[in-house]
N, C-alpha and C positions, 0 to 999 in steps of 0.2 A: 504494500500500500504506500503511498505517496506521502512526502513528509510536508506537503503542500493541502489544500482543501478549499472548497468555497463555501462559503457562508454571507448570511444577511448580515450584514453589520450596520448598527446605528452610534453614530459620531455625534447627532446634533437632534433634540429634541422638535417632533413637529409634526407635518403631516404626512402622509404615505411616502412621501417621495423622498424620504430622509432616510430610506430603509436599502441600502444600496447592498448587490451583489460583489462577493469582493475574495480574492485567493488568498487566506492567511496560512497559519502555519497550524497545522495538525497538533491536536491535544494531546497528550501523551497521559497514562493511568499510573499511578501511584497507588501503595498498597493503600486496600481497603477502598480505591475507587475502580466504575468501569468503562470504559472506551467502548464506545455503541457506536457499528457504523450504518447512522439513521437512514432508515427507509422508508417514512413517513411522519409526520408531524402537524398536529390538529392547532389550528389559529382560536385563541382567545383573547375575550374584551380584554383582561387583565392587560393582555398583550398590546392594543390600541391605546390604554391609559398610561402603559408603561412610554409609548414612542410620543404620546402627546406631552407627555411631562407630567401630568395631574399623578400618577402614579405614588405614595408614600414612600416608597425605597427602590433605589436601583443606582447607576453609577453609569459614566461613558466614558468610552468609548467599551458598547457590548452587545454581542450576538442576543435577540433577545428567542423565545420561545420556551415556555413550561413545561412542555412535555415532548417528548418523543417515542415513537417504535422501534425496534431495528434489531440488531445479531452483535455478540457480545464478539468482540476483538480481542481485547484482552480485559483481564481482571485481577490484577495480582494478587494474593492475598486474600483470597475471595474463594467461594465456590460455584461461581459461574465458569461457562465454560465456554473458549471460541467457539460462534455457532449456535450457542442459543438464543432462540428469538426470546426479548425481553421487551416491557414497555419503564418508562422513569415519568415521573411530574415532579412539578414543585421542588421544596427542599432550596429555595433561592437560585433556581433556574433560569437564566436569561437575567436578574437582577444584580445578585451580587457574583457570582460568576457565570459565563456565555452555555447559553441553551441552545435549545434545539432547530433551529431555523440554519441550518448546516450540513454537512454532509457526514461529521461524527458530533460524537462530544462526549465528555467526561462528568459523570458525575459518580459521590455517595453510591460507595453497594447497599448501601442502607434502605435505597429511595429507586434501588431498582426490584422490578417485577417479572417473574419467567412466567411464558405461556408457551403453549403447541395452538399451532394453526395451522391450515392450508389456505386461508382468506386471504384475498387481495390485500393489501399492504396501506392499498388507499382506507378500506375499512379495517382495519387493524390501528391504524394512524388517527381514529376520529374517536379509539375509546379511549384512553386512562383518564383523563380530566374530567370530561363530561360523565364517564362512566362513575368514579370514584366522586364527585357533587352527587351525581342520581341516588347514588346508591347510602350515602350517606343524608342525603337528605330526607328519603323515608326513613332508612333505618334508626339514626339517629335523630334527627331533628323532627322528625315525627313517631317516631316509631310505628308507623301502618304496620299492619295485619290487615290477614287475609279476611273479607268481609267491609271492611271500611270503604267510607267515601273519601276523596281529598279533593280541591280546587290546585290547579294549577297555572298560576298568574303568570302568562308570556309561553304560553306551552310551544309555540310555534318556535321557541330559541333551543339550542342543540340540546340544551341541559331540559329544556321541557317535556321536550321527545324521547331522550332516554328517562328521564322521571313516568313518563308515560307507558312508556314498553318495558319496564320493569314493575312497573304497578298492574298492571294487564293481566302478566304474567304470572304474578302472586295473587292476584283475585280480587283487586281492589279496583271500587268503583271509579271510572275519572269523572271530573268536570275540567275543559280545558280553556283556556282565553287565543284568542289573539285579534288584532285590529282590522285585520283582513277577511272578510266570511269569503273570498273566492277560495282563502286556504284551508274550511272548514275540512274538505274531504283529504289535507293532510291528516289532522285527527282520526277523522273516524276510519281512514285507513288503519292506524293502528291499533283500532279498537276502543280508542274514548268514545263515550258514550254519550257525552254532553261538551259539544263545541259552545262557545258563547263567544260574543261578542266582546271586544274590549271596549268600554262607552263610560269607565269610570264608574257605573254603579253595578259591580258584577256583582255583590253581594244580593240584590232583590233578584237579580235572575236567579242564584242561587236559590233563595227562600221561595220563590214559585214553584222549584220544582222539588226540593227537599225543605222542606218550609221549618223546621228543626234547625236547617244547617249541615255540612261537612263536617267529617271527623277530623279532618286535618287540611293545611291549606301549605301549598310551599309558593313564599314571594317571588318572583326570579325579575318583577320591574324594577321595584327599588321603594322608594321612603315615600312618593306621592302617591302608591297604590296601596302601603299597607293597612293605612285604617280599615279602608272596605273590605280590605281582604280579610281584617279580623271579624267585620261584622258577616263574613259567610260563614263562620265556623260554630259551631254549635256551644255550650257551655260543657264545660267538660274536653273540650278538643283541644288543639294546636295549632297553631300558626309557624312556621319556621323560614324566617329571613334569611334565602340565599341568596340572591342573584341583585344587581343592579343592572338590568339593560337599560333604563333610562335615564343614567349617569346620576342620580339623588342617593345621592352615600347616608345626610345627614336628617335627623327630624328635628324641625328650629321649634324650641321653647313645648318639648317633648313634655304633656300631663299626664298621667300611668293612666288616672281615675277617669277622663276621658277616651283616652286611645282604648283603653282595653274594656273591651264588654265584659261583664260578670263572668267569672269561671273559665273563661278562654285561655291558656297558656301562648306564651309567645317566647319561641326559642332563635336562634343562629344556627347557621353551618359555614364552616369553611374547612376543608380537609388537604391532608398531605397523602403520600404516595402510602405511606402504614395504614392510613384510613380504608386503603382499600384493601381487604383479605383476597390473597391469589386466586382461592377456589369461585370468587364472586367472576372476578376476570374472568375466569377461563371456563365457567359456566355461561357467562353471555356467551364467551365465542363458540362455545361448543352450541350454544341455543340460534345462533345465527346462524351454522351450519346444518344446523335440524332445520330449518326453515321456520323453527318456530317464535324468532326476533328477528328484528330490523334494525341497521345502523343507521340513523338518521343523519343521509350524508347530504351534503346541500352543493357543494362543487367542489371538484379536486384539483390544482394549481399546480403547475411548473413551479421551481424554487425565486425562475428568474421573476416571474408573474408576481411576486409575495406584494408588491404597490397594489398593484389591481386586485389582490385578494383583502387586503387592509381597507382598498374604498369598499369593498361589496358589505364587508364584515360593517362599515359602519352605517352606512345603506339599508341593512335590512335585506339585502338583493335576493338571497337564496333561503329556502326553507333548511334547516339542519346546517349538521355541522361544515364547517368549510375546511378542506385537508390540502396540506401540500407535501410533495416528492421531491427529492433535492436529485433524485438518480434518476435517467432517462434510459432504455431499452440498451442501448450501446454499451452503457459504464457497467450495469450491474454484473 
């Protein structure tokens, strides 16, 4: 392998176009970390907040991207092995040291993950992030079971879709949102059962049709949609604050005794690469080769394309997750 490589590098806080293709020099593995040479890599908001500057921590000049797929290179010190496919998130990926928008990179064995597949590379590239939110945000941030309903606020965002097809699958009722009813038959392709409209008052569609309320609700808009959202949930239920897609991080002059209805709980999710257990991964992938899940993949990107994938991502442009490949038919 080449002691050369190309990757995204970002030098200058801003917009897409500050995200420049560029040959550095190949990361090398040190005990106790692994050299992944990536073969896919899924685009997140985090990612866009990171390159516009609004981001809490990170540093430049750095490759940025949180996660990646790929085959272990080397791993000293470790017990991976060349050759195994693994995926990594998080663990200050692309912040404080360069992530996955690249053609290898280094990180933590700690914060990596072994699977078996024969799936395309592009859907292999759209789980560990989105999958490890999903997965965490029923199991912990709401804890659903099998029987419950939940509301899913922005279902139509990558993380709503796998929230959705993982609820499905365990036998939980959906209610989903999004702004667009031409994308209703996104949903009910996967089986939600109640698309709704995003209109700012989704909690009375809610009570029309479960007039009690949801057993659980996961936020994925942000701080201007969660009052409603607590008022869909039942007494006794859960509310759980993942996601910001409409960039409201903050709640100004935040009153508990208003915000929260009687007996509602309202929890967070934010998880790292330990948050996901192996067997969850590798039971999606094995339920997507059953035919009995779907990777909600929304478009797959050249490395050189990462600008035009960064406008689409804040666009809205595509239903699901958005993937890019840094290796083309030739290299691999």
């Amino acid at each position: 392998m080449s002691e050369r490589m190309r990757a995204v590098v970002l030098r200058e806080f801003g917009g897409p176009e500050k995200l420049q293709l560029e040959t550095i020099k190949r990361p090398k593995a040190h005990p106790g970390e692994v050299l992944i040479r990536v073969q896919a890599f899924g685009l997140n908001r985090s990612e866009y907040h990171f390159r516009s500057g609004v981001a809490e921590a990170g540093e430049l000049p750095r490759v940025p991207g949180i996660e990646a797929t790929g085959i272990v290179v080397d791993a000293p010190g470790s017990d991976f092995r060349p050759g195994q496919q693994v995926a990594t998130m998080m663990g200050g990926m692309g912040r404080s040291f360069d992530g996955g928008y690249a053609e290898c990179v280094t990180v933590p064995a700690a914060q990596v993950i072994p699977f078996r597949s024969n799936l395309d590379w592009s859907m292999l590239g759209a789980l560990p992030e989105m999958l490890q939110t999903a997965w965490g945000s029923l199991s912990t941030g709401l804890q659903a079971k099998e029987g419950d309903s939940i509301l899913i606020r922005g279902g139509t965002s990558s993380v709503g879709l796998a929230i959705a097809a993982l609820a499905v699958m365990r036998g939980i009722r959906v209610f989903s949102t999004t702004r667009n009813p031409d994308r209703f038959h996104h949903l009910r392709d996967l089986g939600i059962e109640h698309p709704l409209l995003e209109n700012g008052a989704v909690a009375a569609q809610i009570r029309e049709i479960a007039p009690d309320g949801v057993d659980g609700a996961v936020e994925l808009v942000g701080a201007t949609t969660l009052r409603d959202t607590l008022r869909a949930v039942r007494t006794g239920g859960t509310a759980c604050f993942t996601g910001m897609l409409a960039d409201d991080w903050i709640i100004p002059e935040f009153y508990p005794i208003a915000w929260l209805p009687n007996g509602v709980r309202l929890t967070a999710y934010s998880g790292e690469a330990n948050d996901l257990p192996p067997h969850v991964l590798q039971d999606f992938i094995d339920a997507v080769e059953r035919g009995d899940a779907r990777v909600p993949i929304g478009h797959v990107y050249r490395m050189d394309e990462i600008a035009q994938a960064h406008t689409d991502m804040e666009s809205g442009r595509y239903v699901g997750k958005l993937v890019a490949v840094p290796w083309t038919g030739s290299e691999l």
